[in-house]
C-alpha positions as CSV (number, residue, x, y, z in Angstrom):
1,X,0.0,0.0,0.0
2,X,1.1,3.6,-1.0
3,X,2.1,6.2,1.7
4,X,-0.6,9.3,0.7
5,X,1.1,12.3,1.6
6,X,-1.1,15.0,3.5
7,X,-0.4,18.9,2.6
8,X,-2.3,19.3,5.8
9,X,-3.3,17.4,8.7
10,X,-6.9,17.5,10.3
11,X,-5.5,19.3,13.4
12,X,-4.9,22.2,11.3
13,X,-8.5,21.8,9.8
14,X,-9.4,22.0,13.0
15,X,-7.6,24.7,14.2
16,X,-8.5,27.0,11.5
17,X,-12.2,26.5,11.0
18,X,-15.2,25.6,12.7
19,X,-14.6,21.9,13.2
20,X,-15.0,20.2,16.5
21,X,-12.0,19.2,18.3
22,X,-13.8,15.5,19.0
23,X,-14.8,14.8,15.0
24,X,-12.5,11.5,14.3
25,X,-9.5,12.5,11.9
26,X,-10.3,9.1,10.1
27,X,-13.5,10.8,8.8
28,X,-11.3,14.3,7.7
29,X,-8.4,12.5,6.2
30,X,-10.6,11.2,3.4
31,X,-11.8,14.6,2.4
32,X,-8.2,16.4,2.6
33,X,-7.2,13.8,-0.2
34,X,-10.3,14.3,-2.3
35,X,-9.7,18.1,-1.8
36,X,-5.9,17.5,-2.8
37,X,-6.6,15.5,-5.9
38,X,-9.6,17.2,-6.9
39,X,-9.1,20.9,-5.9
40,X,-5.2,21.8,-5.3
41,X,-3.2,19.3,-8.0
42,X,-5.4,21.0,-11.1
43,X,-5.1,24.4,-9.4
44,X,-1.2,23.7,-9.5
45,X,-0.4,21.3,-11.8
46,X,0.7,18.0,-12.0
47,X,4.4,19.2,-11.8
48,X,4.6,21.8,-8.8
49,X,1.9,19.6,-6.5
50,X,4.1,16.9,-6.5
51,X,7.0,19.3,-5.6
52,X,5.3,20.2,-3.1
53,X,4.1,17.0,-1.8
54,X,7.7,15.6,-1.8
55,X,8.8,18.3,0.1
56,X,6.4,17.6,2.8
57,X,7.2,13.5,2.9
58,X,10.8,14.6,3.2
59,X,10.4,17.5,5.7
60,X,12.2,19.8,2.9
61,X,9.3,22.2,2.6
62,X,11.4,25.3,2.6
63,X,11.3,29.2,1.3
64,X,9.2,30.8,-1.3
65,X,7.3,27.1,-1.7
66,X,6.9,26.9,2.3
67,X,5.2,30.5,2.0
68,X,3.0,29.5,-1.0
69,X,1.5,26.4,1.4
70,X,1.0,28.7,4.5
71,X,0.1,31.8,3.1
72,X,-2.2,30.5,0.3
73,X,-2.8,26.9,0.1
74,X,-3.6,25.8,3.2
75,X,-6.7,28.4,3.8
76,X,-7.8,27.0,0.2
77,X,-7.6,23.2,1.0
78,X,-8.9,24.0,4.6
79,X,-12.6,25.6,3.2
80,X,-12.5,22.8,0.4
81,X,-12.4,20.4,3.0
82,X,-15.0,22.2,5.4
83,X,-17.6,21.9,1.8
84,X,-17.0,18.5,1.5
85,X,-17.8,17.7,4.6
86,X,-20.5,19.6,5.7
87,X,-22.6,17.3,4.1
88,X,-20.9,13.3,4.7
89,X,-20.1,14.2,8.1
90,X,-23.7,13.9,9.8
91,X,-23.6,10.4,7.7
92,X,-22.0,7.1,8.5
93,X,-22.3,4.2,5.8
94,X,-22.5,0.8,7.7
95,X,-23.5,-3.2,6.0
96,X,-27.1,-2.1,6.8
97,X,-26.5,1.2,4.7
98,X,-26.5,4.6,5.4
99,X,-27.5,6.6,8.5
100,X,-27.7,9.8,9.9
101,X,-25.7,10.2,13.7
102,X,-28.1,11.6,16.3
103,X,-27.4,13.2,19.2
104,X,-29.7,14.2,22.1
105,X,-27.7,17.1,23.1
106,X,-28.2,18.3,19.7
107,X,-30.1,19.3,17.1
108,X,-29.3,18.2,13.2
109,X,-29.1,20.7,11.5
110,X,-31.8,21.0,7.8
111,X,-30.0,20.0,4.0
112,X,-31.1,23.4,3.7
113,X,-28.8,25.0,6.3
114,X,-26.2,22.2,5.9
115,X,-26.1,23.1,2.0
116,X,-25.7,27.1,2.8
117,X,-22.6,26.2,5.1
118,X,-21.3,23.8,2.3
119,X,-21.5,26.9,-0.2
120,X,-20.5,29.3,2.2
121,X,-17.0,27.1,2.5
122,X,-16.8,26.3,-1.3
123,X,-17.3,30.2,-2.4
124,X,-14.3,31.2,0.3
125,X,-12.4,27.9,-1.0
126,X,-12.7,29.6,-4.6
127,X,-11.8,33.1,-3.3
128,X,-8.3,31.4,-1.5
129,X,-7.5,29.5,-4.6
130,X,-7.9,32.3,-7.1
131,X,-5.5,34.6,-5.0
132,X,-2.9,31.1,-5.4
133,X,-3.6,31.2,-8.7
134,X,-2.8,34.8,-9.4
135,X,-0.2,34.7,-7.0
136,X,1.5,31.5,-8.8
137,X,1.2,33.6,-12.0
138,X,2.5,36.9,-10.7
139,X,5.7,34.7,-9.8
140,X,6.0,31.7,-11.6
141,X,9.4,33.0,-13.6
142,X,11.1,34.3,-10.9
143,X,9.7,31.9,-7.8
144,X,8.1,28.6,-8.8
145,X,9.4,27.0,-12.6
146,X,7.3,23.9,-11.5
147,X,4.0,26.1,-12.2
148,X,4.5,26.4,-15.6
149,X,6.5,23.3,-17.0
150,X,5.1,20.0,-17.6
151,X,6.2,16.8,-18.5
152,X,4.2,14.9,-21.8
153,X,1.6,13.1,-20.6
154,X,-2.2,11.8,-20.4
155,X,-1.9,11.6,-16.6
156,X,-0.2,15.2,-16.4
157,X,-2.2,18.1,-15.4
158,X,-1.9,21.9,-16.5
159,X,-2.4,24.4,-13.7
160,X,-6.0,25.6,-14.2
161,X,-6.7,29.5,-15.5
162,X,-10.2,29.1,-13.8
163,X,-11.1,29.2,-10.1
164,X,-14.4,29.7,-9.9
165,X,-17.5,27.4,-11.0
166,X,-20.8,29.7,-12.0
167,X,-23.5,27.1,-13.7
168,X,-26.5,29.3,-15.4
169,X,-29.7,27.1,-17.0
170,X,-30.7,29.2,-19.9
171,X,-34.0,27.5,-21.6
172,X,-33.5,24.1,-22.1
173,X,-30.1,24.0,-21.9
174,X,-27.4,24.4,-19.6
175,X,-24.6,26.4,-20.0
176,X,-21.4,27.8,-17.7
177,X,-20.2,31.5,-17.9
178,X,-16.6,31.7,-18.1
179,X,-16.0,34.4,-16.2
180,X,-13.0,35.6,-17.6
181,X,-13.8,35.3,-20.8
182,X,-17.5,36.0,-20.5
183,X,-18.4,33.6,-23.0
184,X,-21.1,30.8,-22.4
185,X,-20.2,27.4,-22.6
186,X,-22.9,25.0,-23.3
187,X,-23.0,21.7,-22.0
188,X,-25.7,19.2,-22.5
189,X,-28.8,19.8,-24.3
């Protein structure tokens, strides 16, 4: 079995937002390598995430790279993580399926309210990784070569020029806005 390397633990999850000291890191671990494989390798690329990954395996994590995970990455994973799991926290899947954990010293909160916390996390989640992204692009040249070259590949990924995720239905199809471009992209009929 492969070692996953963590760019952050759940303490610091923890620490910096509103999650309970007594949630079980074997329910946050999970998330912060969906976030890390889903979220922060495209936002970097294939090439300067595992940089950065290595560097944290072999306790190297040093200079301008050290100051790109604290001062932009970690804020970014830590709200990804906080939207994913707003939702599969409340929910355990056991051989009899899947059920909701009660407590009577608490109340559950509604899909309603658990969704706006979800999309309150995911919209500052965006915010944090478009400031990385700018960031990587303001110093890429002089500060991190790894943004911008890439090794030939179908598994390689190419640092993302999009951060944020805007999906408009317009008649009877559906279409994103890029909003950089502000062109419509259809998808689907």
């Amino acid at each position: 079995m492969a070692t996953i390397t963590y760019i952050i633990l759940p303490s610091v999850v923890k620490e910096r937002m509103s999650l309970h000291d007594n949630i079980d890191d074997k329910l946050i671990y999970p998330e912060i390598k969906d976030v890390q494989n889903i979220y922060l390798k495209p936002l970097l690329g294939s090439t300067l995430f595992n940089k950065i990954l290595t560097d944290i395996a072999n306790n190297t994590l040093t200079g301008d790279y050290k100051n790109l995970v604290d001062e932009y990455v970690i804020d970014c994973v830590c709200h990804y993580v906080m939207s994913s799991i707003a939702e599969s926290i409340n929910y355990q899947i056991w051989n009899k399926g899947v059920s909701a954990l009660k407590d009577d010293a608490s109340n559950q909160s509604s899909k309603l309210e658990t969704l706006a916390i979800k999309d309150k996390h995911q919209s500052r989640a965006e915010h944090y990784a478009d400031a990385c992204r700018r960031y990587l692009i303001q110093n890429a040249a002089s500060k991190f070569p790894e943004y911008m070259s890439f090794v030939a590949g179908v598994d390689v990924l190419v640092p993302t020029q999009q951060t944020y995720t805007l999906p408009i239905a317009l008649g009877e199809t559906k279409s994103l806005i890029n909003i950089f471009t502000g062109q419509y992209e259809q998808i689907g009929k």
